[in-house]
C-alpha positions as CSV (number, residue, x, y, z in Angstrom):
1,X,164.2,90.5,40.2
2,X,164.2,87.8,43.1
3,X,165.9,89.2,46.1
4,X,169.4,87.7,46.7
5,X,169.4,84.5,49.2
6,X,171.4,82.5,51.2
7,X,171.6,78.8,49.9
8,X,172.9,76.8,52.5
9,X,173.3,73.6,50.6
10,X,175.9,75.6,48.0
11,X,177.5,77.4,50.6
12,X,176.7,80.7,48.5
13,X,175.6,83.4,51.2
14,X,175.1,85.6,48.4
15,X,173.6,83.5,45.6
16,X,171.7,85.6,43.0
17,X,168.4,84.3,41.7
18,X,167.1,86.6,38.5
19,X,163.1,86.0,37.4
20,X,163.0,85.2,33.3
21,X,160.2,85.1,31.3
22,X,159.2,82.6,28.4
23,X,156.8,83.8,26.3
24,X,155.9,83.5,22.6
25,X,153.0,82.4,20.2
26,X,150.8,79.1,21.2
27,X,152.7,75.9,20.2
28,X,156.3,77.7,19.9
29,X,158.1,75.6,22.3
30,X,157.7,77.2,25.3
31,X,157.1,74.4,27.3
32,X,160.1,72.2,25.3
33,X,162.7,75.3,26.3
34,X,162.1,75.4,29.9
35,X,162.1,71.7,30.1
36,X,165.0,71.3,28.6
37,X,167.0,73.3,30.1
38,X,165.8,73.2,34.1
39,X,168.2,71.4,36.4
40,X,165.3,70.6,38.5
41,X,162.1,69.1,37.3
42,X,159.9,71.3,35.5
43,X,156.6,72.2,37.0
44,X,153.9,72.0,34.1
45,X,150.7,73.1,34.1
46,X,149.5,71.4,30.6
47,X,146.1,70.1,29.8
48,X,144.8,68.5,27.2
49,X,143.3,70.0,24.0
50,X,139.5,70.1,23.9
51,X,137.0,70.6,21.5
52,X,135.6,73.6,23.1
53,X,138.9,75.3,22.4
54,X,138.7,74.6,18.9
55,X,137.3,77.6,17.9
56,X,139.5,80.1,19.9
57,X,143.0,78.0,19.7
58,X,144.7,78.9,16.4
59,X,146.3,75.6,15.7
60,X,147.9,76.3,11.8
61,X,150.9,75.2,11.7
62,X,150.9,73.1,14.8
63,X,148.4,70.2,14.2
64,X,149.9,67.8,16.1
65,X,150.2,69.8,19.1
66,X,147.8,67.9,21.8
67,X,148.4,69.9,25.1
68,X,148.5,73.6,26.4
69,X,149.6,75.7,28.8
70,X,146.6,76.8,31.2
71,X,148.8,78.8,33.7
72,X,152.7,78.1,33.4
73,X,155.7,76.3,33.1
74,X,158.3,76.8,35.8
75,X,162.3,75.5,36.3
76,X,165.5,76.7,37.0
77,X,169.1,76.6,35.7
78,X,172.0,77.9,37.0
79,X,174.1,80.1,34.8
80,X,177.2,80.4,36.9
81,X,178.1,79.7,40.8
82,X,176.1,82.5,42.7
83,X,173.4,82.9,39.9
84,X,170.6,81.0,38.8
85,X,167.7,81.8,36.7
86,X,164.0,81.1,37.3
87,X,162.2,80.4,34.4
88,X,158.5,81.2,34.1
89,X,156.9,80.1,30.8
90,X,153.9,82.4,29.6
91,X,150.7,80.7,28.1
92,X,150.2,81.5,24.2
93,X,146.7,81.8,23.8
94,X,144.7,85.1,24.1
95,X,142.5,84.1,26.9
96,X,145.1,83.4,29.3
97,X,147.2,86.5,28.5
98,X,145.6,88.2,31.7
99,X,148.2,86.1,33.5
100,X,151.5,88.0,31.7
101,X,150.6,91.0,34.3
102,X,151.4,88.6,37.2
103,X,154.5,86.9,35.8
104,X,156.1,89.7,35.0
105,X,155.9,91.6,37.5
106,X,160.3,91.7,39.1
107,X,160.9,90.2,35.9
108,X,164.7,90.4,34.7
109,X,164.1,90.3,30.9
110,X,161.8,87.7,28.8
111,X,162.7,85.2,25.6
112,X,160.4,85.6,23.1
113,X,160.3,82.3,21.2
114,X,159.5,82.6,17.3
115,X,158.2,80.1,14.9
116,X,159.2,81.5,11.8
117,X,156.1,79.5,10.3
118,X,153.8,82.2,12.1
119,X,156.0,84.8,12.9
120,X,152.8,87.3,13.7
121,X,152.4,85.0,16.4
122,X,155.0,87.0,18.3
123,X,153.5,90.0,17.6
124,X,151.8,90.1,20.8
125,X,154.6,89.2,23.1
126,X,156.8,91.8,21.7
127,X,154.5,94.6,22.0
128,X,153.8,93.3,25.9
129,X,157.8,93.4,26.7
130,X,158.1,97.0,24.8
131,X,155.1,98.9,26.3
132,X,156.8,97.7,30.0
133,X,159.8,98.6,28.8
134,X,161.3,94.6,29.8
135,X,164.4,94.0,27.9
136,X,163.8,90.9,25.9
137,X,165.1,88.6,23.1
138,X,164.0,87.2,20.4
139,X,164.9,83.0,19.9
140,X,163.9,81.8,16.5
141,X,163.0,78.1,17.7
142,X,164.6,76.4,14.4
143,X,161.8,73.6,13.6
144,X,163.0,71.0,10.7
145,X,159.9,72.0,8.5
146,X,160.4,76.0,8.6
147,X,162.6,77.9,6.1
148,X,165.1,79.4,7.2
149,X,165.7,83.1,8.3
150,X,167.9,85.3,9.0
151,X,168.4,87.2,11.9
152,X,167.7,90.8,10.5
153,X,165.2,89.6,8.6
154,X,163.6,88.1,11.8
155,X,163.9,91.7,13.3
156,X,162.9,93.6,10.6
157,X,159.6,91.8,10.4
158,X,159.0,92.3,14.3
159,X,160.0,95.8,13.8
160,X,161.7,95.4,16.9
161,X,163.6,98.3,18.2
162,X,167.6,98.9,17.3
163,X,170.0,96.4,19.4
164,X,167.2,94.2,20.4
165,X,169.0,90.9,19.9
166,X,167.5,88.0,17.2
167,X,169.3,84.9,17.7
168,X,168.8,81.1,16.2
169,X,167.9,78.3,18.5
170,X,166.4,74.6,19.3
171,X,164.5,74.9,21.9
172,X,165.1,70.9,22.6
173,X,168.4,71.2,23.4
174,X,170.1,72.7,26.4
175,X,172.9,74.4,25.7
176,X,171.5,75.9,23.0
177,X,169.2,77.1,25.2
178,X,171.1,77.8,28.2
179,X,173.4,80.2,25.5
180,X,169.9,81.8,24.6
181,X,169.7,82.6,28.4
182,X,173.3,84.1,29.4
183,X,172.5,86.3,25.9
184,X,169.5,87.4,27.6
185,X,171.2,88.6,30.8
186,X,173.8,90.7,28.9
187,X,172.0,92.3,27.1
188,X,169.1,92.7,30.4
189,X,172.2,94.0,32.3
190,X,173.2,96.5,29.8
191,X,169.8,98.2,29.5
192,X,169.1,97.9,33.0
193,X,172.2,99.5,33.8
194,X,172.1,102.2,30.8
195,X,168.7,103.2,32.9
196,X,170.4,103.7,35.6
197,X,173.0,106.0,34.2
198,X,169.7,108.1,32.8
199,X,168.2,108.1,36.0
200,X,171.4,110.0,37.6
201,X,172.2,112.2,34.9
């Protein structure tokens, strides 16, 4: 969690900033969910694809995909007056996962985008937030060409725990996005503070 700060501009002496993760499969739409919904320009750290990757990027499904992520995306939205989100987008493939250590660490909660088109791309991500015990959800990202699930059926083939929240998004659009987010912080703050309840009893 980012410690609270004054922002002089807004007048907020106590304005809340809460550290969000983006993670998911390579070519899920990480990069497309913080961009679109970051009041401030993104910062992008996208190269392009190489041959040399060719034989360790898994690009099924997402042919037409031309760039990557090589460290990761950043932006920030604000939910409501006194607290904004900063949005740190993971990269997808294996050999940068050594990164996830580093972005996580004060973390909030994470969105776990899914592509129902290679859902065992999540796989990963999901076991990374549940080992750390990070409260995350799962976004299905709702491209044109996927068929269409449900969101227990989603879960179910996670096998993510009970209450972990599945919901249906396009990651192009903001307020679809920005509703992914404020789902993300309820549920964050209802685990975080059910921990805290453990804790003292």
């Amino acid at each position: 969690m980012v410690p609270e700060h004054s922002d002089a501009t807004s007048g907020d002496s106590t304005a809340l900033a809460l550290k969000i993760l983006v993670a998911g499969g390579f070519g899920v739409g990480k990069t497309t969910l913080v961009g679109a919904v970051s009041e401030i320009r993104p910062l992008r750290t996208e190269e392009l694809l190489s041959e040399a990757g060719e034989s360790v990027d898994d690009t099924d499904g997402v042919s037409q995909k031309v760039t990557t992520t090589v460290a990761m995306d950043f932006g920030r939205i604000t939910i409501r007056s006194g607290l904004s989100l900063y949005l740190f987008g993971t990269p997808g493939q294996d050999r940068f996962w050594f990164l996830w250590d580093e972005l996580s660490q004060g973390a909030l909660g994470a969105v776990v985008l899914a592509d129902t088109r290679r859902l065992e791309d999540c796989f990963p991500a999901v076991d990374f937030f549940e080992h750390r015990h990070i409260p995350f959800v799962v976004a299905v990202n709702c491209f044109t060409e996927a068929r269409a699930y449900g969101a227990g059926e989603v879960s179910r083939a996670l096998d993510l725990d009970r209450g972990t929240p599945v919901v249906l998004c396009d990651a192009r659009d903001r307020d679809s996005g920005k509703e992914v987010l404020v789902r993300l912080v309820e549920y964050a703050g209802r685990m975080h503070t059910a921990r805290m309840l453990d804790t003292v009893g």
